[in-house]
C-alpha positions as CSV (number, residue, x, y, z in Angstrom):
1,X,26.6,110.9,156.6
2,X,27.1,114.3,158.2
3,X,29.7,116.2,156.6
4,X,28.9,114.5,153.5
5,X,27.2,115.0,150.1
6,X,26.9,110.9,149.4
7,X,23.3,111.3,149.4
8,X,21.3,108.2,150.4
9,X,21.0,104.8,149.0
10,X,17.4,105.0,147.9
11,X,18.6,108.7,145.6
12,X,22.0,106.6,145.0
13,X,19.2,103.6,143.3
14,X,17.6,106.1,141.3
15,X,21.0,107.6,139.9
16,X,22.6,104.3,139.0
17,X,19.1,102.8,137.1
18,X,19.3,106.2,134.8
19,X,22.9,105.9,134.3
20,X,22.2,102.1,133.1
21,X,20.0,103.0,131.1
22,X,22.2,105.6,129.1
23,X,25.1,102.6,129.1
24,X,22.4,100.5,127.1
25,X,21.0,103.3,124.8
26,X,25.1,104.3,124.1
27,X,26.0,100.8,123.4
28,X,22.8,100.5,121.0
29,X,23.9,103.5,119.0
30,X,27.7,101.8,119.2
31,X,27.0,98.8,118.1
32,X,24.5,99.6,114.6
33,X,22.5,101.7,115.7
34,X,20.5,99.0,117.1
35,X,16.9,101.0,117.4
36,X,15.3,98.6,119.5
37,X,18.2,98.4,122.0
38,X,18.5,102.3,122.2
39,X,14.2,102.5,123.0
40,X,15.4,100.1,126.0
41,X,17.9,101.9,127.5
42,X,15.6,104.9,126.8
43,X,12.5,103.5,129.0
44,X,15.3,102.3,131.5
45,X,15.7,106.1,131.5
46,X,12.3,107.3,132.5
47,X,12.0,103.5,134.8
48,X,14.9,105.6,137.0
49,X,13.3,109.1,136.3
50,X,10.2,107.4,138.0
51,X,12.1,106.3,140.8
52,X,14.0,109.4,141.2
53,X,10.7,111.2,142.0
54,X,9.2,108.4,144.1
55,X,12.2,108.8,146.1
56,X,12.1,112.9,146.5
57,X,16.0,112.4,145.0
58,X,16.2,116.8,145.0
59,X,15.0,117.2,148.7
60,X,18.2,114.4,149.3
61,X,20.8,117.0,149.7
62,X,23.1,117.1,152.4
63,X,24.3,120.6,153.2
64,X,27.6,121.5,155.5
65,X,28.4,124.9,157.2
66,X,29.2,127.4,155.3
67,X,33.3,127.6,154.0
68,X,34.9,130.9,154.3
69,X,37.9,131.0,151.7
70,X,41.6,131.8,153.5
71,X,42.3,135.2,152.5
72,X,46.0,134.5,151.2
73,X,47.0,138.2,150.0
74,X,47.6,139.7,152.9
């Protein structure tokens, strides 16, 4: 993935558990609240958190050269 900021599939695993676990705990607060529903989506959550940090998900980062902006003034 040079050239890229994807990131790999093991940070991308991590990302989409978390952001399942907000769709559950948003549809729980939606739909009553429904408590119990929310809790779940809320240990979903730290289930991704955990798997984020197993994973190392901030070393993950993909950096390019440097961009020098076009100097369009002159």
């Amino acid at each position: 993935m040079a050239g890229s900021h994807g990131g790999s599939p093991k940070s991308w695993l991590a990302v989409i558990v978390i952001l399942i676990g907000f769709t559950v705990g948003g549809v729980a607060l939606c739909i009553g609240p429904s408590w119990m529903l929310f809790w779940v989506g809320a240990g979903i959550v730290a289930v991704g958190g955990v798997i984020a940090l197993v994973v190392d998900i901030f070393s993950d980062v993909i950096i390019d050269a440097p961009r020098v902006p076009l100097d369009h003034t002159s």
